[in-house]
C-alpha positions, -999 to 999 in steps of 0.1 A, spaced: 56 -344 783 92 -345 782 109 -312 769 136 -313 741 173 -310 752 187 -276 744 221 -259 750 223 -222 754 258 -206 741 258 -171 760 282 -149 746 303 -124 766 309 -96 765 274 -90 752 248 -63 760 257 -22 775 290 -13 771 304 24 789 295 45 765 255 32 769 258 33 801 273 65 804 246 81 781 216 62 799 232 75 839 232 109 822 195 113 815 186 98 848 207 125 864 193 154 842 161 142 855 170 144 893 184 174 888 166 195 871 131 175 873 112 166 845 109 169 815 144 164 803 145 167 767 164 141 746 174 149 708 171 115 690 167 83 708 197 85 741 204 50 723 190 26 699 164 4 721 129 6 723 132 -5 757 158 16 771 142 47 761 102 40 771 117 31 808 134 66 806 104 81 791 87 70 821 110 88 841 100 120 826 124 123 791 108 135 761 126 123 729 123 148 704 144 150 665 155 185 664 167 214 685 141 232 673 116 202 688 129 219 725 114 249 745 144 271 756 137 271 793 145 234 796 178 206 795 183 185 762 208 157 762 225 149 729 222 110 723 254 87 727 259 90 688 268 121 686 261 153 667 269 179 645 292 209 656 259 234 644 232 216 675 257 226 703 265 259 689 227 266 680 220 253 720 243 280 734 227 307 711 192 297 727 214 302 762 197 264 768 206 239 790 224 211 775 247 180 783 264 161 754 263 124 761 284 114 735 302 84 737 335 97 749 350 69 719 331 85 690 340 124 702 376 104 697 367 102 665 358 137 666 387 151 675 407 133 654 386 144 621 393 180 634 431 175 634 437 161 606 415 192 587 437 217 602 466 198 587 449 202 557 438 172 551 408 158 536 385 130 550 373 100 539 347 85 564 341 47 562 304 45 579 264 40 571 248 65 553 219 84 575 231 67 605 234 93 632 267 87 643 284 91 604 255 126 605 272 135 636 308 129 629 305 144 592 292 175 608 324 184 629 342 198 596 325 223 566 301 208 538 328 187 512 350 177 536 347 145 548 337 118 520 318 89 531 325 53 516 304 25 528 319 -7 505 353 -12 482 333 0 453 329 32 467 362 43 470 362 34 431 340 60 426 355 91 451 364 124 442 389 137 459 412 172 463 442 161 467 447 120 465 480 129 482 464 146 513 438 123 528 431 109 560 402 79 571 382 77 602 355 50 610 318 46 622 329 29 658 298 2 654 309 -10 622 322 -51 615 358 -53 619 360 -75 588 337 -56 563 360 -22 571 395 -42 566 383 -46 528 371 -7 525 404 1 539 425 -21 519 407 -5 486 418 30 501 453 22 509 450 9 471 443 43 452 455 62 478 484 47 490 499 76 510 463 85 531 468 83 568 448 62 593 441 62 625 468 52 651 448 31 665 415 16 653 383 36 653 359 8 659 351 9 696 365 -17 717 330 -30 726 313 -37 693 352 -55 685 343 -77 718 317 -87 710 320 -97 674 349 -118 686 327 -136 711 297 -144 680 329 -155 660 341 -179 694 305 -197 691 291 -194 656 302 -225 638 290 -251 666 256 -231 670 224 -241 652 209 -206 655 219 -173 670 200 -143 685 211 -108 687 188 -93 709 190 -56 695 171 -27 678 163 -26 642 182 3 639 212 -4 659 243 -9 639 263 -27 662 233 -52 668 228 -60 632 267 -68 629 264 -93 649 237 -108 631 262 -104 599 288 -120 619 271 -149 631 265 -157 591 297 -148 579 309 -172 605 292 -204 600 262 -199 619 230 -213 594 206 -188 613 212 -156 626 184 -135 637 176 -102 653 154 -102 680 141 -69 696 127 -94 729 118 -128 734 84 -119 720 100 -120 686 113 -152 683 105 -172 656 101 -209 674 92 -222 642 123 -217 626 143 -232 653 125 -261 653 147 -294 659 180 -276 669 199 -283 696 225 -254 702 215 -216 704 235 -187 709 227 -157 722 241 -123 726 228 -87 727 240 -53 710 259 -25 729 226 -7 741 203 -42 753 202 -45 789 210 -74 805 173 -76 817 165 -84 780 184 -112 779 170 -130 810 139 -129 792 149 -149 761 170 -173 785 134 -177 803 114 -180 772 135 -207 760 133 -226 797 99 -232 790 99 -251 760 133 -271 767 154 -288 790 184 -257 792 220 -258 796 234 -229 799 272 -222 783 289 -189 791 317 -183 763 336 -152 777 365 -142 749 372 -104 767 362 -91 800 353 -56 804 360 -30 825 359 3 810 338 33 828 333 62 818 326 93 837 293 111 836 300 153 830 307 173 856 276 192 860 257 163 865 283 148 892 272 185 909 235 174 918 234 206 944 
């Protein structure tokens, strides 16, 4: 029987960016040297796969400090956390490395200057998500606001409306946040933003490559976690760009054939923390039921690395 025709649209970049990478390198160096078990707070990143291969390895992925015995390493996850972990860590006198993405500790810093100028935050972010926990836990209870849509900042209370400052959840949509910020720069016209903007480079990438291959698509797959931001963005994206069906897909075990039956384009990309490996197997999945042509569409090209901490480049 003669397979359909099928064109696969691959979008790059897609898939780990440095800060992933950096995080995953990290726990796979704890683990050579100090042995296992390495503990991890929260997952290292969001995907399922990522962190059962490193549980194999000998990580245990726990939610709290207080999850940890004393006498062994914890990693902090990639999205960062609140100033009180760290500082409760060196009261235990643990061993810790922070593997937070060196972009969101940006963010970080940048939340800390502009409190000792006095000024008070606004954060434009998810609620719960561990990133905006992390990043509203650098500064005191009450002073960094979080906004998630233009209605929000309808409803702030504020300090001082003249002494304000915004930072940003780095996985957020480019275009959703224009619209939050545009409502801030509304009622607050003199609060300060960043110098440059807060959403990382990568998830920016690769939005722009869904938004190159979205309207001449039939269907698109974000092969991501259900609880990665930056993956269920690009599933946002693809919609908000002309794309009729956008779906999330955690591997190519969750592919809904039935919905794409009868089209004849596909794109695919993957979220900041899907490997590559991932992908092949949704490329292969798809080579068995149609005739494939593969398309790469490459709008950036990466090359951003960044360095692991020093006491892990010690192994001695």
């Amino acid at each position: 029987m003669t397979k359909p025709n099928l064109t696969l649209y691959l979008a790059a970049p897609r898939g780990f960016c440095a800060g992933v990478d950096r995080a995953i390198k990290i726990v796979e160096l704890a683990i050579e040297k100090w042995g296992a078990p390495v503990y991890v707070r929260h997952e290292i990143v969001h995907n399922k796969f990522v962190v059962d291969s490193l549980r194999d390895k000998g990580a245990v992925f726990v939610e709290e400090l207080d999850d940890c015995p004393d006498d062994r390493p914890v990693i902090f996850s990639a999205h960062g956390v609140p100033k009180a972990v760290p500082a409760e860590a060196a009261k235990r006198e643990m061993v810790y490395v922070d593997a937070t993405c060196p972009l969101v500790s940006k963010v970080h810093i940048e939340a800390e200057r502009h409190f000792e100028a006095g000024l008070q935050m606004v954060m434009i972010g998810h609620a719960g998500h561990p990133e905006t926990i992390g990043t509203m836990g650098q500064l005191p209870v009450g002073e960094v606001l979080l906004v998630e849509t233009p209605g929000d900042v309808a409803g702030l209370s504020v300090r001082d409306p003249e002494k304000l400052a915004f930072i940003t959840q780095t996985t957020l949509s480019v275009d959703d946040t224009v619209d939050v910020i545009a409502a801030l720069r509304a009622r607050f016209p003199n609060i300060i933003g960043p110098h440059k903007e807060d959403i990382c480079y990568a998830t920016t990438n690769r939005q722009a490559a869904v938004k190159a291959i979205a309207s001449h698509i039939d269907a698109l797959l974000v092969i991501g976690a259900p609880n990665s931001s930056n993956s269920k963005r690009l599933v946002e994206v693809g919609s908000a760009n002309g794309c009729a069906y956008s779906q999330l897909v955690q591997r190519a075990t969750d592919i809904d054939w039935r919905a794409l039956t009868g089209i004849q384009s596909v794109g695919i990309t993957a979220g900041a923390s899907a490997p590559e490996l991932l992908v092949n197997e949704v490329i292969d999945a798809f080579k068995t039921r149609y005739d494939v042509t593969v398309e790469l569409v490459e709008t950036a090209q990466e090359n951003v690395e960044f360095k692991v901490p020093r006491v892990l480049r010690e192994l001695t």
